[in-house]
Legacy VTK file of the C-alpha trace (Angstrom):
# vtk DataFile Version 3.0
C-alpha trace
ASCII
DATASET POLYDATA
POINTS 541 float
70.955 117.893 109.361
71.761 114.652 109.417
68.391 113.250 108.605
68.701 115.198 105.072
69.337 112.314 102.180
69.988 115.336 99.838
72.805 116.116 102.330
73.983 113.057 102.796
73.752 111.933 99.373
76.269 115.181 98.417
78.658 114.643 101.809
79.194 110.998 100.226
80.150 112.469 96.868
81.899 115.504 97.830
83.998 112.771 100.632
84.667 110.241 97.706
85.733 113.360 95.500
88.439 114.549 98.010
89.728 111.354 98.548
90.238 110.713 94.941
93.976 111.116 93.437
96.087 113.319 92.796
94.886 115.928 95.115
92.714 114.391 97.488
93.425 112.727 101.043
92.607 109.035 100.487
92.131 108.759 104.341
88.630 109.941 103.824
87.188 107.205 101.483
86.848 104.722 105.045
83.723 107.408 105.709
82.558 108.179 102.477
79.838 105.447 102.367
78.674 105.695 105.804
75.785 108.567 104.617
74.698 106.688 102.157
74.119 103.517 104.686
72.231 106.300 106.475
69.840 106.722 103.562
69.621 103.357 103.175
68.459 102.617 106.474
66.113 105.958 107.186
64.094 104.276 103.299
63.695 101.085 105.104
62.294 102.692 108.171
60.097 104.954 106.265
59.250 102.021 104.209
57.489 103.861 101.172
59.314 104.025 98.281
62.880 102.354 99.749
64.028 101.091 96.154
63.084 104.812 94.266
64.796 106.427 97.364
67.597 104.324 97.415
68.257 104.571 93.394
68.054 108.766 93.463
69.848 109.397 96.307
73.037 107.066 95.480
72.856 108.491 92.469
73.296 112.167 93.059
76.388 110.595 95.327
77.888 109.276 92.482
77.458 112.026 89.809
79.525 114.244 92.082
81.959 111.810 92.600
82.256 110.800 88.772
81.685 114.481 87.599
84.739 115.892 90.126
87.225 113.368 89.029
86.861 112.945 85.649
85.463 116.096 84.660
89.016 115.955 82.382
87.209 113.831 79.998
85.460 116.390 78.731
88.850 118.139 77.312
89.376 114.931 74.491
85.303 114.583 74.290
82.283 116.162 75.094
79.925 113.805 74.260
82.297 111.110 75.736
82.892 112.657 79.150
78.674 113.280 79.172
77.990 109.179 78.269
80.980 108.146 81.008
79.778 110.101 83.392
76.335 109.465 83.328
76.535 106.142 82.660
79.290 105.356 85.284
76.963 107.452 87.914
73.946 104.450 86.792
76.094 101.932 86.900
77.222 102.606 90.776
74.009 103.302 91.939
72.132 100.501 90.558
74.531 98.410 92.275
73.802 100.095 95.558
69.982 99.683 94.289
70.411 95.933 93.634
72.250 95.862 97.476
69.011 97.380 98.740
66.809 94.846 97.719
68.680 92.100 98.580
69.095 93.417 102.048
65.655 93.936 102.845
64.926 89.766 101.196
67.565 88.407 103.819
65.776 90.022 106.510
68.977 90.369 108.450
70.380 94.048 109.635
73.841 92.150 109.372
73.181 91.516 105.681
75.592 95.103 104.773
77.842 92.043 104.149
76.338 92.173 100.602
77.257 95.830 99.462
81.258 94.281 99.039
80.044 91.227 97.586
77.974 93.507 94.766
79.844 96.500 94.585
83.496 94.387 93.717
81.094 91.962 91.483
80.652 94.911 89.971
84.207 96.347 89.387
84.984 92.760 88.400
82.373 93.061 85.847
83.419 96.370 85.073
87.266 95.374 83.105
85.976 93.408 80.606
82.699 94.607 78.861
81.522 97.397 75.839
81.594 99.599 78.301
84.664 98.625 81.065
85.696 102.202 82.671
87.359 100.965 85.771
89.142 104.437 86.271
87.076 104.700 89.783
87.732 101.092 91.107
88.074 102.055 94.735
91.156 100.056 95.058
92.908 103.085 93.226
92.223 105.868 95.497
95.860 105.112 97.426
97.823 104.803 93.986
99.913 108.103 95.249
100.423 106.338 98.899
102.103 103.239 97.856
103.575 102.846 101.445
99.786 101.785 102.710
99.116 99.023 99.933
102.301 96.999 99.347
99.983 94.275 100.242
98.812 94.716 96.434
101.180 91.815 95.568
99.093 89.367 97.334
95.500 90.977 96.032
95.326 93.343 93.708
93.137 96.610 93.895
90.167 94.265 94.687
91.925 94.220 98.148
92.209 97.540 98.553
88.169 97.637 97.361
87.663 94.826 99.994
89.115 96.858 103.030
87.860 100.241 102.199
84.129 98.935 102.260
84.186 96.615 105.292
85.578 99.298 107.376
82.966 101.670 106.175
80.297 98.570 107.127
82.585 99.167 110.561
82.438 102.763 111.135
78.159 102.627 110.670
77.492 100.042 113.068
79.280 101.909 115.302
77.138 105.182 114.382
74.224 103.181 114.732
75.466 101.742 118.333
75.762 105.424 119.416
72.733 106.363 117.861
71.056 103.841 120.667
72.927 104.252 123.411
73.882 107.744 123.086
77.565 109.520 122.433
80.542 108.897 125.214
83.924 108.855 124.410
84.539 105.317 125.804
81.619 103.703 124.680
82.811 105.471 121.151
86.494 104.346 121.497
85.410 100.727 122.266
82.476 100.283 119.140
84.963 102.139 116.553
87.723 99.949 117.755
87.020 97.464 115.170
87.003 99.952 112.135
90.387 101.267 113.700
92.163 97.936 113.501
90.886 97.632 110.261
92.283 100.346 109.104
95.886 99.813 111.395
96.322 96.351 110.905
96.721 96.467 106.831
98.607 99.666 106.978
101.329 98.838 109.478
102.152 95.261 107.712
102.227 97.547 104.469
104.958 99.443 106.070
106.923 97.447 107.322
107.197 95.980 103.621
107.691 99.023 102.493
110.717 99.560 104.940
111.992 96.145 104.359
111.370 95.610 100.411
114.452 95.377 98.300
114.625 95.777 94.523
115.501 92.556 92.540
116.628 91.526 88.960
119.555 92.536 86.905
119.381 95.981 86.163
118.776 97.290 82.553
119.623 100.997 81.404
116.251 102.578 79.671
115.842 105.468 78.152
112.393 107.312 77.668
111.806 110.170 75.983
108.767 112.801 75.859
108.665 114.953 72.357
105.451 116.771 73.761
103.748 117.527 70.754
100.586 118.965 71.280
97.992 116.146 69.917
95.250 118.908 68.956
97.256 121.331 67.316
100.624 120.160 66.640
101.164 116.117 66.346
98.870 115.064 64.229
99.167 118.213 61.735
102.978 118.292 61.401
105.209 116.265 58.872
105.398 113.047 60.114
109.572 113.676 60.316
109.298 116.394 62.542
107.867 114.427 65.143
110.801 111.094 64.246
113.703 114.077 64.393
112.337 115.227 68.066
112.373 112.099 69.381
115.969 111.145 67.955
117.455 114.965 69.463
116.035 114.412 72.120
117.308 110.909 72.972
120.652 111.010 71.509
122.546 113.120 74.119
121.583 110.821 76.720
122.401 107.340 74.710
125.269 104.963 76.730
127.357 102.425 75.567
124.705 100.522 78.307
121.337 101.808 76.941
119.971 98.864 75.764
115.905 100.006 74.961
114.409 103.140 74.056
110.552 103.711 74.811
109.007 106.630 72.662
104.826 107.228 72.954
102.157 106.000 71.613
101.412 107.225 67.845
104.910 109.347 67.691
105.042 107.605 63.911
102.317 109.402 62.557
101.961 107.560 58.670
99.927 104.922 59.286
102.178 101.794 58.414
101.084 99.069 56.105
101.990 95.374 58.171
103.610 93.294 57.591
106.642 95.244 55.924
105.949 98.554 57.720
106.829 100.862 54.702
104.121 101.919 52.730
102.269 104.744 54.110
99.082 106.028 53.895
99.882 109.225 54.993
101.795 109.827 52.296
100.740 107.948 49.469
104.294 106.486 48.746
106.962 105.108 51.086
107.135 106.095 54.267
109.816 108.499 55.920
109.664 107.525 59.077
110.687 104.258 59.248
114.197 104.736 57.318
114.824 107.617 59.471
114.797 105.107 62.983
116.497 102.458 60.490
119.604 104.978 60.155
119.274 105.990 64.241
119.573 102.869 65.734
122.065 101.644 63.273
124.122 104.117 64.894
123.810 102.707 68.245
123.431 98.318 67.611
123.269 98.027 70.939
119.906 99.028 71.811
116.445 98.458 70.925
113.089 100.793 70.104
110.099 100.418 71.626
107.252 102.926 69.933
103.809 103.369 69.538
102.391 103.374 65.663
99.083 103.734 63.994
99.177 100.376 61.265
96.809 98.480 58.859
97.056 95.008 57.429
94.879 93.715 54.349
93.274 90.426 54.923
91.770 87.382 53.451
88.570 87.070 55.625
86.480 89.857 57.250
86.662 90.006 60.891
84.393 91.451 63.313
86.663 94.826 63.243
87.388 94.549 59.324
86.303 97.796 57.267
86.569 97.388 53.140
87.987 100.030 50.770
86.364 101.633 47.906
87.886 98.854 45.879
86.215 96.002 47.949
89.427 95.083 50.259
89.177 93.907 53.638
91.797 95.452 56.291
92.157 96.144 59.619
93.362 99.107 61.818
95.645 98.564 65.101
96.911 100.911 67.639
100.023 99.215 67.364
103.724 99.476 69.545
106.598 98.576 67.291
109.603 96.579 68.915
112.665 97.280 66.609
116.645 97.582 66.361
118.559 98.686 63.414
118.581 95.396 61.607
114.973 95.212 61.149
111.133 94.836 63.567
111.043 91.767 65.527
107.914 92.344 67.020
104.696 94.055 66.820
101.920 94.257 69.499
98.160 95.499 68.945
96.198 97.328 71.785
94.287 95.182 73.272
92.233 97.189 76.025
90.471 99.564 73.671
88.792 102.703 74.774
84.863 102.468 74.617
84.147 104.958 71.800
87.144 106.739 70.469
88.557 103.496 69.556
85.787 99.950 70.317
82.358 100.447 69.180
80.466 99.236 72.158
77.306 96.759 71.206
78.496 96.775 67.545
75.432 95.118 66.449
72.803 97.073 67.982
74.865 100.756 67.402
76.398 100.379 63.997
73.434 102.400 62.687
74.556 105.368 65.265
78.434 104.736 64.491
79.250 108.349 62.493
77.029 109.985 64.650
78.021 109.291 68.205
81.062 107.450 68.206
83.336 110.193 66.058
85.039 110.821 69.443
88.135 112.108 68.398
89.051 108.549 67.210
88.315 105.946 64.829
84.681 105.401 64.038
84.226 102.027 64.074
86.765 99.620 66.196
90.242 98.760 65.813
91.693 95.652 65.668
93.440 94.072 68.773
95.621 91.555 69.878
94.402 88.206 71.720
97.991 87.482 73.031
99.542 89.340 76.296
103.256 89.385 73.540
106.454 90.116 75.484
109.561 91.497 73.724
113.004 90.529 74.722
116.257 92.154 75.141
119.441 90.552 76.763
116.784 88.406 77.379
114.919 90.473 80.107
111.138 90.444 79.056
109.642 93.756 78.013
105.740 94.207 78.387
104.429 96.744 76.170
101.569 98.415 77.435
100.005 101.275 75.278
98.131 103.932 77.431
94.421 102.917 78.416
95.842 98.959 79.240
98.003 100.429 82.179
94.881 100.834 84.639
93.602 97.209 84.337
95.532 94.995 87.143
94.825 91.434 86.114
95.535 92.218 82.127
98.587 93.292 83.365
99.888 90.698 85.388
98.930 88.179 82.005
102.166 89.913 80.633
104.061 89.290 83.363
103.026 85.224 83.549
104.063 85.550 79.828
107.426 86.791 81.013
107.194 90.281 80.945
110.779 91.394 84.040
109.737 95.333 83.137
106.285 96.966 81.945
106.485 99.732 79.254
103.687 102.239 79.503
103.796 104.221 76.398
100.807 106.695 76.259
100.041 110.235 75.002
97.879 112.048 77.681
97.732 115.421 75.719
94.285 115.293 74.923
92.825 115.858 78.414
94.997 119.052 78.889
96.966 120.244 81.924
94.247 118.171 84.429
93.790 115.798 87.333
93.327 113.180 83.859
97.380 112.839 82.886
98.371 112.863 86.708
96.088 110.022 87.798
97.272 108.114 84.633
100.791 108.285 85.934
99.257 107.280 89.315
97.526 104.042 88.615
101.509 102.666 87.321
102.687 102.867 90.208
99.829 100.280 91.311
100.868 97.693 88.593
104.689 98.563 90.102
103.335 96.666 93.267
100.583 94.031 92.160
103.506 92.629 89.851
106.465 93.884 91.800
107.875 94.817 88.309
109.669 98.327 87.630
107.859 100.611 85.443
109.338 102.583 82.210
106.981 105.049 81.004
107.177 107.311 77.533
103.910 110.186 77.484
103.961 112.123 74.787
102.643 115.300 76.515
101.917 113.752 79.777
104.666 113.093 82.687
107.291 110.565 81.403
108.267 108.212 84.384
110.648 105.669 85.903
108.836 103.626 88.719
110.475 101.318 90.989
109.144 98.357 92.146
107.432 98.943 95.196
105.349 101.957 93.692
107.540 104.918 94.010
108.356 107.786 91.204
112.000 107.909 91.169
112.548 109.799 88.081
109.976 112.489 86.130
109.771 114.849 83.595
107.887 117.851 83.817
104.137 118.136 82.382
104.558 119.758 78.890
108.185 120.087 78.054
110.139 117.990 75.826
112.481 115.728 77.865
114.102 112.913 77.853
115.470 110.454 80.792
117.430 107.760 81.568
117.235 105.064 84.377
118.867 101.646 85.542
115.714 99.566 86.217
115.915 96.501 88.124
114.174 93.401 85.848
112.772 91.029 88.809
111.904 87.802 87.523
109.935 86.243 90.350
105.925 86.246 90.357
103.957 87.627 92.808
100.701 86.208 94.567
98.315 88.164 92.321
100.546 87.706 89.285
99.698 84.033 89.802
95.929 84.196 90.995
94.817 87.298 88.898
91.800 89.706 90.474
91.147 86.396 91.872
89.165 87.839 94.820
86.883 90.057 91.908
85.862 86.168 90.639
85.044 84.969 94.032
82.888 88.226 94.451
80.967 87.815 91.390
80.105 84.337 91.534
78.741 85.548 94.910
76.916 88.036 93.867
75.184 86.381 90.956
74.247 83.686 93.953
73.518 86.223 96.442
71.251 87.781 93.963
69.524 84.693 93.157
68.679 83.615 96.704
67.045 87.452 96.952
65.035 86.608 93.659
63.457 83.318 94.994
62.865 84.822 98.951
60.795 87.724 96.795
59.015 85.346 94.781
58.359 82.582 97.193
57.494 85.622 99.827
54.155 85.294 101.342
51.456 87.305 99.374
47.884 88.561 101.210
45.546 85.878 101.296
43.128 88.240 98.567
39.690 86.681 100.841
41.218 87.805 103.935
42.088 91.145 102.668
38.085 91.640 101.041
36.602 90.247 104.621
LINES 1 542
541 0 1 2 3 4 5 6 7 8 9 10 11 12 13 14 15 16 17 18 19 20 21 22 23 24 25 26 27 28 29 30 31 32 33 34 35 36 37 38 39 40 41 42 43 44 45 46 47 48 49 50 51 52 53 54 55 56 57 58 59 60 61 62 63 64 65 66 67 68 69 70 71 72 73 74 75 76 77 78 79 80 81 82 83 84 85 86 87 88 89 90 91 92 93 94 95 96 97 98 99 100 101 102 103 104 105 106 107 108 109 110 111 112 113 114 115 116 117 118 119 120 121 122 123 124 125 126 127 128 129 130 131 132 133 134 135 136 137 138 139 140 141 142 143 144 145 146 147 148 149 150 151 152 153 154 155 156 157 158 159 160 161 162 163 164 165 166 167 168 169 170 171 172 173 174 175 176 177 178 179 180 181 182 183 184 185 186 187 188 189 190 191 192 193 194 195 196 197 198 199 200 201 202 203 204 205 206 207 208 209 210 211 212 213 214 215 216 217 218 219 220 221 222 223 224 225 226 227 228 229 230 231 232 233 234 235 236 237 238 239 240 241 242 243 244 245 246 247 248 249 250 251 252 253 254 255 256 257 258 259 260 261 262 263 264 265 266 267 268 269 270 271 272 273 274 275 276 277 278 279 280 281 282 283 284 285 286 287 288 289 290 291 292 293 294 295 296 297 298 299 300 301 302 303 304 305 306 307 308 309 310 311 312 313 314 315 316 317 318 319 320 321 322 323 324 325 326 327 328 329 330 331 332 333 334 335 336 337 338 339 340 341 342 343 344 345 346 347 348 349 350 351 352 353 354 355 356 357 358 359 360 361 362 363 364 365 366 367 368 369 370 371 372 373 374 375 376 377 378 379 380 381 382 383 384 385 386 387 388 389 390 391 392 393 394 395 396 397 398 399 400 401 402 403 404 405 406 407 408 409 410 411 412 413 414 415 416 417 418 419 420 421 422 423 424 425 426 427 428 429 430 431 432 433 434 435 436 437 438 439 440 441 442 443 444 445 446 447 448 449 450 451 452 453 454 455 456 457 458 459 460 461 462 463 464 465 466 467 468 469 470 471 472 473 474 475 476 477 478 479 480 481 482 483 484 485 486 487 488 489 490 491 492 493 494 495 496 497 498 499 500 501 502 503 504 505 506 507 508 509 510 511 512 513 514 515 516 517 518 519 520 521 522 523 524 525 526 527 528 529 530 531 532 533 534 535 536 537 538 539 540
């Protein structure tokens, strides 16, 4: 059975699947690779065909994997879930294809050292193009386990990436040592020895951190609140003061003499606000309600602050590369904005910066404008927003408030820019409706609690149909609302104001991986070209 690549190919995707969050057992992504270093090695023996082999068979891995976890996708898109997953499945496999090659140009059977050097090259690469979907970084797969990765502070997710494919390298040279010398239990215990330190040594200093780790900073009372209006059928199709007048019943039982910010999601004002001033609407066609409602709120209560999430447009002098023009030639732009207010007035606004690749950026602008109201009418904008080039923090009592809009909380070192800004709490406000009750909303929540540890920095988070959180700071829920209810909550969060090892470095080990594998991949290029070609007068005679 074993020597079937179909099989193997689907017992790597169907082992990454179950180890995925929220319902899978992590445990099982230290395996998941090891068939498809069995393909790799039975297309080298076989010799025929090893880069065709190699591409197909990673690839029908990777579909399952990609198709089983975010199937969800499909609920907000369907032609966005069929692009992300098929492109995604490419993506992974040509990376295992581009491993392949290299490998067999080193001419070393200890070159598997280049699969972690590619494959985190690659989720490097991955954050910060058209077409960044880093959903499936492997580094995520213990989000819901935080006691195993406190080490996160010092690394980042590239860590956890790091560890989960050397001890995969591990566990098949040890399947190939038994392959020679045949299956005994000591001879098994001694060559899978390594792998099991591997796996021991990282998770028992994680827990004793864990154990030991105690919350710091002054302590801040937040409130978040979760109006849970259905996005498809309810939200975006009600008056835009229904959805205001939820969010202030909802809050204003809870509100202390000591609440000092309120986070509400993203787009709860649904008028689209004219910047600077924030009053005219479009919406409307005349003033805006929304804004004088929350005036009159938080006058009410002086001592706290709003935090909450806004689409807004600002008319501009010069056309940028995200501009559009009215039908009377003017030049604006449209944000997916978080407002930072009080009762006296904004004092701070904040553009999305980490855009979603269709529903909101237009990947490869130049060479798919043409396509634009075809394809990319995704539920979104057509087109792309505008976005902000500065990581802004808001203060209160001056503790530093990040403000992190949805789709921005699953990138680690974009993040931690926030907190070297000065960001003592991250605000995740987000509306996860569109994907429906699915693993999408739940592993949303998840990957928090990962920015919780990287930046050792408690987490306030305001869904507007999702799950509504408080997170401490070394990863764990400690406060929820339930999935589809209207709810609000209120939490003490400690504001820490000391920077952690990746804070200060970044996804420093995803640089050092891709300058690697750009030279790793070079070397391979000039061994292929410089190899040795059949003397063509030897090969007539």
């Amino acid at each position: 059975m074993l020597k079937s690549k179909a099989f193997l190919a689907i017992l790597s995707g169907v082992l990454l699947s179950l180890s995925w969050p929220t319902l899978g057992f992590p445990y099982l992504i230290f395996f998941a690779f090891v068939p498809l270093f069995i393909i790799e090695k039975q297309n080298v023996e076989n010799a025929h065909g090893v880069l065709r082999k190699t591409l197909i068979y990673s690839y029908l891995a990777f579909f399952i994997w990609n198709l089983a976890t975010t199937w969800w996708i499909w609920n907000s898109t369907e032609f966005g879930a069929i692009v992300a997953i098929i492109l995604n499945s490419f993506f992974m496999a040509l990376v295992w294809l581009v491993f392949s090659f290299s490998k067999k140009h080193f001419y070393n059977k200890h070159a598997l050292f280049l699969l972690p050097v590619y494959w985190i090259g690659f989720e490097y690469f991955h954050l910060d193009w058209d077409l960044s979907w880093s959903w499936l970084n492997l580094g995520n797969v213990f989000a819901n386990h935080p006691y195993a990765i406190q080490w996160y502070e010092y690394t980042g997710t590239f860590g956890g990436s790091w560890w989960i494919l050397l001890v995969n390298i591990l566990i098949f040279k040890g399947y190939e040592k038994i392959q020679e010398t045949g299956f005994d239990i000591k001879k098994a215990l001694i060559v899978f020895s390594p792998a099991l330190l591997l796996i021991l040594l990282p998770l028992s200093f994680s827990l004793w951190q864990y154990n030991s780790y105690q919350e710091k900073g002054e302590e801040i009372e937040v409130l978040v609140v979760q109006p849970n209006m259905d996005p498809w059928s309810e939200q975006f199709l009600s008056p835009p003061e229904e959805v205001i007048n939820r969010i202030i019943d909802l809050s204003t039982p809870l509100i202390s003499e000591k609440t000092r910010l309120l986070l509400a999601p993203e787009s709860a004002i649904q008028e689209g606000l004219q910047e600077p001033q924030m009053s005219y609407s479009t919406a409307a066609g005349k003033q805006g309600v929304s804004m004088p409602m929350l005036y009159s709120f938080l006058q009410k209560h002086p001592q706290m602050h709003l935090l909450i999430g806004a689409s807004t447009y600002r008319f501009l002098d010069e056309p940028t590369a995200t501009s559009r023009t009215t039908a009377h030639g003017s030049i604006f732009d449209e944000y997916n904005s978080a407002i930072y207010m009080n009762g006296q007035g904004i004092e701070g606004v904040y553009h999305k910066s980490k855009l979603v690749p269709g529903p909101e950026k237009m990947p490869f602008k130049k060479l798919l404008s043409p396509l634009q109201n075809v394809a990319f009418d995704l539920g979104g904008t057509v087109g792309s927003l505008g976005s902000d080039t500065e990581r802004k923090v808001f203060y209160v009592n001056d503790i530093g408030i990040a403000p992190l809009i949805c789709y921005e909380s699953i990138y680690g070192g974009f993040v931690a820019e926030f907190v070297r800004n000065g960001a003592q709490i991250l605000a995740v406000i987000t509306n996860d409706g569109w994907w429906g009750n699915t693993q999408g909303h739940q592993q949303h929540l998840a990957y928090a609690r990962l920015r919780a540890i990287e930046c050792r920095r408690s987490v306030a988070r305001s869904a507007n149909t999702g799950i509504s959180a408080f997170i401490n700071q070394r990863g764990d829920i400690i406060e929820d609302t339930p999935y589809w209810k209207p709810d609000a909550r209120l939490y003490r969060l400690a504001a820490n104001s000391e920077i952690s090892v990746f804070v200060r470095y970044g996804d420093f080990l995803g640089r050092m991986a891709s300058f690697l594998a750009v030279l790793l991949l070079l070397i391979s290029f000039v061994v292929y070209l410089k190899k040795d070609k059949p003397d063509e007068k030897a090969v007539s005679e």
